[in-house]
N, CA, C and O of each residue as an XYZ file, in Angstrom:
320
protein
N     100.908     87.229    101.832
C      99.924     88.018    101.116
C      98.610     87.228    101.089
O      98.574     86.106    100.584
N      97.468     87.845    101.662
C      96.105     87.242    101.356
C      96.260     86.426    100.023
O      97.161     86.671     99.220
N      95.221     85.333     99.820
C      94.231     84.959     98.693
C      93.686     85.564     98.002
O      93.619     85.273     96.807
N      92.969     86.876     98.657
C      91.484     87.250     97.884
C      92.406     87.756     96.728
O      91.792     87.158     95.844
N      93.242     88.290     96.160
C      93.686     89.206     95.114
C      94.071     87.787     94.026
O      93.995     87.875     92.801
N      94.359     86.899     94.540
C      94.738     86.176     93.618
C      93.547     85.568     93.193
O      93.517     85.310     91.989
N      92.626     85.292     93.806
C      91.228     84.582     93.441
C      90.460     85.835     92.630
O      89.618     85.588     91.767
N      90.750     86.889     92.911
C      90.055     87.532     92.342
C      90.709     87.982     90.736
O      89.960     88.250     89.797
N      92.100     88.002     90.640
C      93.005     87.724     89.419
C      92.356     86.958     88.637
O      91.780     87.275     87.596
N      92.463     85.620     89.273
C      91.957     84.262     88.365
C      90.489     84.096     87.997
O      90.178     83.370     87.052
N      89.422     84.858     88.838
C      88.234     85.396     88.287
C      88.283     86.164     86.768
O      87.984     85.980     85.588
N      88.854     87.113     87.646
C      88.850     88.168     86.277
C      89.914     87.543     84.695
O      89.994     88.233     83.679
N      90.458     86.467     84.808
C      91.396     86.183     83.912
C      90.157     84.891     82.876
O      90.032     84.671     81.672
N      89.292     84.175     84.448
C      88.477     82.679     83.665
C      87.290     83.979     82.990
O      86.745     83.538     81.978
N      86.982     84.924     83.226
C      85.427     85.928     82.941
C      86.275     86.432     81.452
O      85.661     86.397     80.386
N      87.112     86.698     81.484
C      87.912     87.520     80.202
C      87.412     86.323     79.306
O      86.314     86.302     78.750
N      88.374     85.322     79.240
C      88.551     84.200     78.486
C      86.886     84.014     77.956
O      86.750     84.152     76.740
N      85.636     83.723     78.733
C      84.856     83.269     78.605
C      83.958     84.027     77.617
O      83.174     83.633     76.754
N      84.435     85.571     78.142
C      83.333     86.646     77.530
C      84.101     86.600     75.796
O      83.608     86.791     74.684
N      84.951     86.389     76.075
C      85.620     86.592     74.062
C      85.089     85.354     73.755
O      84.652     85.367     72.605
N      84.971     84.470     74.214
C      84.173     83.723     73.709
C      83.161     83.171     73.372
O      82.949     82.320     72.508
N      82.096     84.004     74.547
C      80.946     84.504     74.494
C      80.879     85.504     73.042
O      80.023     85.329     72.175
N      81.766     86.390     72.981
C      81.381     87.765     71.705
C      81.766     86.413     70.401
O      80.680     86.307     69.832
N      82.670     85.481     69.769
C      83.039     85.062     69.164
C      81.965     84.471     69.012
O      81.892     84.309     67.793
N      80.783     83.899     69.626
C      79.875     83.078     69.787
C      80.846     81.224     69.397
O      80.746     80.424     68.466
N      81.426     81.246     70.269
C      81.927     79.853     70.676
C      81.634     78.993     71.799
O      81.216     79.733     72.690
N      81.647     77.743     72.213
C      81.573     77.303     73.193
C      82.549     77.851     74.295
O      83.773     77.936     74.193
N      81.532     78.315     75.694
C      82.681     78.732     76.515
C      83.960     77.864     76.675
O      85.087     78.349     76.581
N      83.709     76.514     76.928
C      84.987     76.119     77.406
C      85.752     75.432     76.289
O      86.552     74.538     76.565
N      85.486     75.910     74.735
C      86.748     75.514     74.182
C      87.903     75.508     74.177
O      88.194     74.381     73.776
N      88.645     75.956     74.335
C      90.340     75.427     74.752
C      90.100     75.631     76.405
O      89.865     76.757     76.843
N      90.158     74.737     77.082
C      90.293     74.865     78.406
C      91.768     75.238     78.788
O      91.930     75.877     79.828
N      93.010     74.841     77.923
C      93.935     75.481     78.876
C      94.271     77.050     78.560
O      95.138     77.668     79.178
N      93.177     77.822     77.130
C      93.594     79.269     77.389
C      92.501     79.787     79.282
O      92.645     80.578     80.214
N      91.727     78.936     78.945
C      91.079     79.402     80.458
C      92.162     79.081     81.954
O      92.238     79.618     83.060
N      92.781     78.102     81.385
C      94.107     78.208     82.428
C      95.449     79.125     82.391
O      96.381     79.083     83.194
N      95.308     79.955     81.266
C      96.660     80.775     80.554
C      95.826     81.755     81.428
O      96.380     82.090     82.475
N      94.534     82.300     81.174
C      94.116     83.242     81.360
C      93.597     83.606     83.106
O      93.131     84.663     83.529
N      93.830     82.541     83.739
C      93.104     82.812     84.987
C      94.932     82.756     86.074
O      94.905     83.100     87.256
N      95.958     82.406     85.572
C      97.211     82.396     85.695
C      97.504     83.924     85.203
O      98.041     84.690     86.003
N      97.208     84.307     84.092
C      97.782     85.950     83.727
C      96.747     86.769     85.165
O      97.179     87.525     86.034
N      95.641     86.385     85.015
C      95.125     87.746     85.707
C      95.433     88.202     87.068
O      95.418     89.333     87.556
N      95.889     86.352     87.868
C      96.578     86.360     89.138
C      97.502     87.235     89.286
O      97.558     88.249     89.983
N      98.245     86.743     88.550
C      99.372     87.510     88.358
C      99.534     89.227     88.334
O     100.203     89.934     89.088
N      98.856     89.530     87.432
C      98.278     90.792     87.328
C      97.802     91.445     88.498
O      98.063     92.631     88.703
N      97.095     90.732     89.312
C      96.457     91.573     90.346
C      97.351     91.608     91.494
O      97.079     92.251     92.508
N      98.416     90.925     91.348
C      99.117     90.276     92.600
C     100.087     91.573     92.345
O     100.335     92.222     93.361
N     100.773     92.116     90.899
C     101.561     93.045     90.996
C     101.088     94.394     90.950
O     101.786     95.387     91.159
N      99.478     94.384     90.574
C      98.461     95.722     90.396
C      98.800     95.619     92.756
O      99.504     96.518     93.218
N      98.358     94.788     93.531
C      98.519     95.221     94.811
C      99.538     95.420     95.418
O      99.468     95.800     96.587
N     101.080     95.169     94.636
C     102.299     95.151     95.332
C     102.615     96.556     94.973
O     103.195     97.246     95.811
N     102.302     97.047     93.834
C     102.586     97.959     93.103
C     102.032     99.273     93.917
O     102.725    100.280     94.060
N     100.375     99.109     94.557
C     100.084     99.826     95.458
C     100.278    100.042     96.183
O      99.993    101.184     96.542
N     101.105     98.928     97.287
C     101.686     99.041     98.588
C     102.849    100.206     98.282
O     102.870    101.317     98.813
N     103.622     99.799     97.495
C     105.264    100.641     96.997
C     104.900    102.282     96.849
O     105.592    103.180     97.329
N     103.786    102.451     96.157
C     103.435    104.047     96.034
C     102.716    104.224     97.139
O     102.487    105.428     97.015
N     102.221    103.929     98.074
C     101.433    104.352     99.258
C     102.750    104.583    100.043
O     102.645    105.467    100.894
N     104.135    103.908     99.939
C     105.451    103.777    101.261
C     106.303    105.096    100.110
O     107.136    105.884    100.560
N     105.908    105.082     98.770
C     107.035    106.789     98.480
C     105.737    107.599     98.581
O     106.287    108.678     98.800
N     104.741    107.824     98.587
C     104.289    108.895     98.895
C     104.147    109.348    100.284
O     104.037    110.532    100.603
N     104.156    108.313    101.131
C     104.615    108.617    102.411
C     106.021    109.119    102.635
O     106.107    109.922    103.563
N     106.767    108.930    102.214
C     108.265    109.260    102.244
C     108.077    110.833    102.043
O     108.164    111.709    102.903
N     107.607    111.046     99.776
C     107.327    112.283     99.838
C     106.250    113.535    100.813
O     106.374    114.759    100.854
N     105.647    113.011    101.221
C     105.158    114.008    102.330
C     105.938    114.198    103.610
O     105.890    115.150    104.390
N     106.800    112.898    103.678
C     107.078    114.011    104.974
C     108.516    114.575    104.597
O     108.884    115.662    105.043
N     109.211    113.908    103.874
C     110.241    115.270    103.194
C     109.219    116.792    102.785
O     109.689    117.849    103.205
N     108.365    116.839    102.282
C     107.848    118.115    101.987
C     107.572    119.097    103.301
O     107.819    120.294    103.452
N     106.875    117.983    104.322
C     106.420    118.442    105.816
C     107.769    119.092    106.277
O     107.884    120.294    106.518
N     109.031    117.937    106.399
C     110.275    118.703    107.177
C     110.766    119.771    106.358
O     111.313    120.569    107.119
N     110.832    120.154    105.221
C     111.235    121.224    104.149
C     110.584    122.594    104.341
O     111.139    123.691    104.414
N     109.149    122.257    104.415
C     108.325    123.695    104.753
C     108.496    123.657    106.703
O     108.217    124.792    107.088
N     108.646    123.265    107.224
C     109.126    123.273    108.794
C     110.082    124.318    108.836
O     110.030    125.484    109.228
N     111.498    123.191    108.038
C     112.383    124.199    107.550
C     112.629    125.520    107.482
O     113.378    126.198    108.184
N     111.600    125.988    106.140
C     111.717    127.150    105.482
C     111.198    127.763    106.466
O     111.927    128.656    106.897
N     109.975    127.606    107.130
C     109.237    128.769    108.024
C     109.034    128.921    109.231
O     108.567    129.916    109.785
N     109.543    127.465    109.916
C     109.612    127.743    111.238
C     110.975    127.164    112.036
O     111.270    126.320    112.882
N     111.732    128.396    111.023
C     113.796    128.215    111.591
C     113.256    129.279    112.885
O     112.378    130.138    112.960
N     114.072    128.835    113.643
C     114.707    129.591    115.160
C     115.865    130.192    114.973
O     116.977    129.665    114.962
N     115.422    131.982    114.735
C     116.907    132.459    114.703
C     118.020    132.330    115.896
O     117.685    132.643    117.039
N     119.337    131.871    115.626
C     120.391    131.757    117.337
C     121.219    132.855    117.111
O     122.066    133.172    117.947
């Protein structure tokens, strides 16, 4: 599996962390290891947000072409 999803996880996990702490008006990097909790969750996150996409792109492929052979089926039987 590429990098970019995980770099981009751990973006979006160090920007989370920073901005609540930005709204809290705190120093950004006070606890440095929630900025490591948080750039570890978002990896994560994005890694199963793209696996998760692959899996419904392979059943909705499935469901279309069961639907395709079904209406085939129904309307274009060859009477013998």
């Amino acid at each position: 599996m590429p990098a970019t999803p995980t770099i981009i996880g751990a973006l979006l996990g160090l920007g989370t962390q920073m901005y609540s702490n930005a709204l809290r008006k705190l120093p950004y990097m006070r606890h440095p290891w929630e900025h490591v909790l948080g750039m570890g969750l978002g990896a994560v996150f994005v890694n199963q947000l793209v696996s998760w996409d692959e899996k419904l792109k392979k059943d909705l492929d499935k469901m279309l072409e069961r639907a395709k052979q079904a209406n085939e089926q129904r309307y274009f039987v060859v009477s013998s």
